[in-house]
C-alpha positions as CSV (number, residue, x, y, z in Angstrom):
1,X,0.0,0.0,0.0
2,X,2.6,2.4,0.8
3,X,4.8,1.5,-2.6
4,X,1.6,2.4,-4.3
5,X,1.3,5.8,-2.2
6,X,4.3,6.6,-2.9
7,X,4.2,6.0,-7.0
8,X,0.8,7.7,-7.1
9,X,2.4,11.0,-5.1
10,X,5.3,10.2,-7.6
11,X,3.6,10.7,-11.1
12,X,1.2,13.5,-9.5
13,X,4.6,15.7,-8.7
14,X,5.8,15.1,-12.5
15,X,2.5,16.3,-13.5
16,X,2.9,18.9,-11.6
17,X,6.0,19.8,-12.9
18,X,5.4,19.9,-16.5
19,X,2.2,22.1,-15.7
20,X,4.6,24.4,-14.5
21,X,5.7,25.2,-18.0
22,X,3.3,24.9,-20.4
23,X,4.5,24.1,-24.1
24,X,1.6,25.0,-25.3
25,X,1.7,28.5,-23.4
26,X,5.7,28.9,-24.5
27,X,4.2,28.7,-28.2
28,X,1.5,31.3,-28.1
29,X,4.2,33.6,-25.9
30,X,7.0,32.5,-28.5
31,X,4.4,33.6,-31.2
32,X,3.6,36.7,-29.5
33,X,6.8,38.0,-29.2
34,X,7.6,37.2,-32.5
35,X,4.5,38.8,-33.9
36,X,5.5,42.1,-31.9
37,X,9.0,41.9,-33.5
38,X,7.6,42.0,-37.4
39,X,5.3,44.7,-36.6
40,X,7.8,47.4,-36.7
41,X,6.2,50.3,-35.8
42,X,3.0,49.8,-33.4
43,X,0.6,52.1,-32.9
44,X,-2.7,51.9,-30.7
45,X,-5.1,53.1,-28.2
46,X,-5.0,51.8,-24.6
47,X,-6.5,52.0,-20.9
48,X,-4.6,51.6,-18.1
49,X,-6.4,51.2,-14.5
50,X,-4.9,50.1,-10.9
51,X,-6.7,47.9,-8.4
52,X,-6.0,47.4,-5.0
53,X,-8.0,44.7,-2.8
54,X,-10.5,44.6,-5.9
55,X,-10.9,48.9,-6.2
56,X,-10.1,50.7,-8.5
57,X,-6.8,53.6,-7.8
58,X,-8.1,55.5,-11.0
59,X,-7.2,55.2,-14.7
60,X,-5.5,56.7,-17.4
61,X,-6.5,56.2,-21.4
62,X,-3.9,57.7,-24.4
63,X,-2.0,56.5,-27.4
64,X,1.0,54.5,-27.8
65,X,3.4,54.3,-30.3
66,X,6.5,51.7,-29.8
67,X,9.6,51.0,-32.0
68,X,11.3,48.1,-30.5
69,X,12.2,48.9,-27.0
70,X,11.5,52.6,-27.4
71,X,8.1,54.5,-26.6
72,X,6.1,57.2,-26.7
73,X,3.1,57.1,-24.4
74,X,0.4,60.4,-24.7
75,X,-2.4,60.8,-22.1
76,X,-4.8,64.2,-21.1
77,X,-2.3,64.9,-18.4
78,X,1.0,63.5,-19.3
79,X,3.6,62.6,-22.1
80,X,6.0,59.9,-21.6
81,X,9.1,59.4,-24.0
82,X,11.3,56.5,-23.8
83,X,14.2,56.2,-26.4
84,X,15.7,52.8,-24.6
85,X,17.7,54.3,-22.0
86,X,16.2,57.8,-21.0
87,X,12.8,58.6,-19.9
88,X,11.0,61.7,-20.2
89,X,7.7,62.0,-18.4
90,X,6.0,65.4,-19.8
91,X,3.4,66.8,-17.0
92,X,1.2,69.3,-18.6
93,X,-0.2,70.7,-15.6
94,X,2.5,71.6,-14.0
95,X,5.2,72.5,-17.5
96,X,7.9,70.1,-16.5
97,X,9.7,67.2,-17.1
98,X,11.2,64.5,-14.8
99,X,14.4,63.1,-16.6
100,X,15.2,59.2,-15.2
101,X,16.5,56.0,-16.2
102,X,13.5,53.5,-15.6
103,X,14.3,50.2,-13.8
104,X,13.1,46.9,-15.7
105,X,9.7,46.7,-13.6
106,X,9.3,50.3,-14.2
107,X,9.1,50.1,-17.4
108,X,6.9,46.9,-17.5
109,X,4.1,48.7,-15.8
110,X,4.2,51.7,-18.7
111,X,4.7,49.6,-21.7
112,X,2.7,46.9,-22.1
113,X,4.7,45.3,-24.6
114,X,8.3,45.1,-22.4
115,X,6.1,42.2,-20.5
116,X,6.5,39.9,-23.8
117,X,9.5,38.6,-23.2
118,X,9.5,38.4,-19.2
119,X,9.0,35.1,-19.8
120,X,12.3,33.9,-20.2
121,X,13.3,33.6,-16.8
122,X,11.6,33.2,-13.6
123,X,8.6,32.1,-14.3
124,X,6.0,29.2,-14.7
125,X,3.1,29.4,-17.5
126,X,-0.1,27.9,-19.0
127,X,-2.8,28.3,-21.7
128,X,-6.6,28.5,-21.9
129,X,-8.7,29.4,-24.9
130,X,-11.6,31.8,-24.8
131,X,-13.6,34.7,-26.0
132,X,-12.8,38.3,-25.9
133,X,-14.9,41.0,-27.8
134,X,-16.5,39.0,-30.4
135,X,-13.3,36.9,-30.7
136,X,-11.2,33.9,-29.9
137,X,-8.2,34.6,-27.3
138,X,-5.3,32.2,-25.9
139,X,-5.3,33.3,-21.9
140,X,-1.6,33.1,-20.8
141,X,-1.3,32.9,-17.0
142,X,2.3,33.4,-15.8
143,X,3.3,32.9,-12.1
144,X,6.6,33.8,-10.6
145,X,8.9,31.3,-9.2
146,X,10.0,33.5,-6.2
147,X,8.0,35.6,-4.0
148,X,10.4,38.4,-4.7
149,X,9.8,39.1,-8.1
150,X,8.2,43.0,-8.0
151,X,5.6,41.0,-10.2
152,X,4.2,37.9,-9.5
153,X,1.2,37.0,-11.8
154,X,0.5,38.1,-15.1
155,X,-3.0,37.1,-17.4
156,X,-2.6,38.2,-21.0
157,X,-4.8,37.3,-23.4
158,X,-3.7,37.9,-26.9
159,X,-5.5,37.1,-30.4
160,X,-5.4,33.3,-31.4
161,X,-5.9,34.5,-35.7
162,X,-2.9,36.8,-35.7
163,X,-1.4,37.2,-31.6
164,X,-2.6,41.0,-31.1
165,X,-2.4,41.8,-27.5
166,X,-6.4,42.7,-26.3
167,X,-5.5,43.0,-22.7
168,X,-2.6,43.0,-20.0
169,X,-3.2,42.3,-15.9
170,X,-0.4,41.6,-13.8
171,X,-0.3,41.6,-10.5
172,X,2.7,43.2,-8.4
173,X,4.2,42.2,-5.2
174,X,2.5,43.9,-3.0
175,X,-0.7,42.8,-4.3
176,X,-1.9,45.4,-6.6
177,X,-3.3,44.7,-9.8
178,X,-3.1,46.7,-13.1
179,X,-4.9,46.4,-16.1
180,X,-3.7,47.5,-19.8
181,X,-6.4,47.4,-22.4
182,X,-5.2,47.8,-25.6
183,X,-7.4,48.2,-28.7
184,X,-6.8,49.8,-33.0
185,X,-3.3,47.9,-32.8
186,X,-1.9,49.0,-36.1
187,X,1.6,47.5,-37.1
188,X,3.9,48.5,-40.0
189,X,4.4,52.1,-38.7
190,X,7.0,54.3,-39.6
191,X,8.2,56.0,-36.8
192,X,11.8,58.3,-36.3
193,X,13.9,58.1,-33.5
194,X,13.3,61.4,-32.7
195,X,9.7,60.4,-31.7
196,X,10.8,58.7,-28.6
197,X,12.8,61.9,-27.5
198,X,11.8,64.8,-25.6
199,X,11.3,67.6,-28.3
200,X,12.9,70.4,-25.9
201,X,11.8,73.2,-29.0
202,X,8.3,72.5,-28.4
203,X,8.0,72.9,-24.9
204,X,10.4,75.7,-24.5
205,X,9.5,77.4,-20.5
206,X,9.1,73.7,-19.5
207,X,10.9,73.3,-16.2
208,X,13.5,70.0,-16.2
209,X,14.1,68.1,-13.2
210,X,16.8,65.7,-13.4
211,X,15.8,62.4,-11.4
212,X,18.8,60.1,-12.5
C-alpha cells in the first residue's frame, strides 16, 4: 500500500512539474513576441487602471506608439518618452519634465509590450482558450517562481488568428493589480527616432528636473 502511495504522489509531482511550463503557453508567448518583432512600428489606443484589494486607484486612457524597446506614451495629463535608456515624463499641468533612467519593472508597468519577453526567466506558464470581444483569445497565466519578483502573476490574453495583445493584468508584489487594455493595434508604422525623445523646442518654459 505504501509503494503504491508513494508512486501515485510520484507521477502527481511530474505532473505537476510539467504544468509548471506549459509548451503550449511557451508557443502562443513565443508567437507573440515574435509577432510584436515583425510589426515594426505599433501604434494603438490603450486603458490603463490600478486595483487594490479589488478597487479601482483611477485610470488613465492615451495613445501608444512603440519601435522596438523605445516609446512614446500620450495621455490628457501627461507625455512619456522613452528612447531605450532615458525617460522623459511630460506633465502638462505643471510644465515640467522628470528626466530618469526607468528600472526593468518600471518600465513593464508603462509599456505593455516590455512584458512579452519576461518570460524567459523566472517564471512558470499555461494556456486557456476563450472569447474576448467578439473573438477567440489564448489566456496566458504566468506565475513567478519567487516571492520576490516586484511582479508575480500576469493574465494576457492575446488574439489566437494573428497574436494581437487585447489586454494585459499583472499583478505586483504587494498585491496590486493593473490592467492594460489595448485596442486599434496598427503595425507597419513608420516612426523616427526622434519620436521617442523629448522635443525640448516645443515645450520651451518647460521646467526639467533631473531624477537620474
Amino acid at each position: 500500500m505504501k509503494k503504491i502511495f508513494l508512486l501515485l504522489l510520484f507521477v502527481c509531482t511530474l505532473q505537476n512539474v510539467a504544468a509548471q511550463k506549459d509548451p503550449q503557453a511557451r508557443k502562443v508567448l513565443e508567437a507573440t513576441e515574435k509577432a510584436f518583432e515583425k510589426g515594426k512600428g505599433i501604434s494603438a489606443r490603450f486603458t490603463a487602471e490600478n486595483f487594490v484589494n479589488g478597487q479601482s486607484q483611477g485610470s488613465s486612457a492615451g495613445t501608444m506608439k512603440i519601435k522596438g524597446q523605445k516609446f512614446q506614451l500620450t495621455t490628457n495629463d501627461l507625455i512619456t518618452w522613452f528612447d531605450g535608456k532615458t525617460q522623459w515624463s511630460y506633465l502638462k499641468q505643471n510644465d515640467e519634465v522628470n528626466v530618469s533612467t526607468p528600472s526593468a519593472s518600471e518600465l513593464q508597468g508603462m509599456n505593455p509590450y516590455a512584458i512579452l519577453n519576461i518570460y524567459k526567466k523566472g517564471f512558470n506558464y499555461s494556456v486557456q482558450k476563450g472569447t474576448l470581444r467578439g473573438q477567440g483569445v489564448y489566456t496566458v497565466r504566468l506565475t513567478a517562481e519567487s516571492k520576490s519578483n516586484d511582479i508575480q502573476e500576469i493574465l494576457l490574453d492575446v488574439s489566437q488568428s494573428n497574436y494581437t495583445p487585447f489586454c494585459i493584468r499583472f499583478r505586483q508584489k504587494n498585491g496590486s493589480w493593473t490592467k492594460i487594455v489595448v485596442r486599434d493595434f496598427k503595425n507597419q508604422q513608420k516612426f523616427n527616432d526622434q519620436d521617442f525623445t523629448f522635443p525640448k523646442e516645443a515645450y520651451p518654459n518647460a521646467e526639467v528636473i533631473d531624477l537620474r
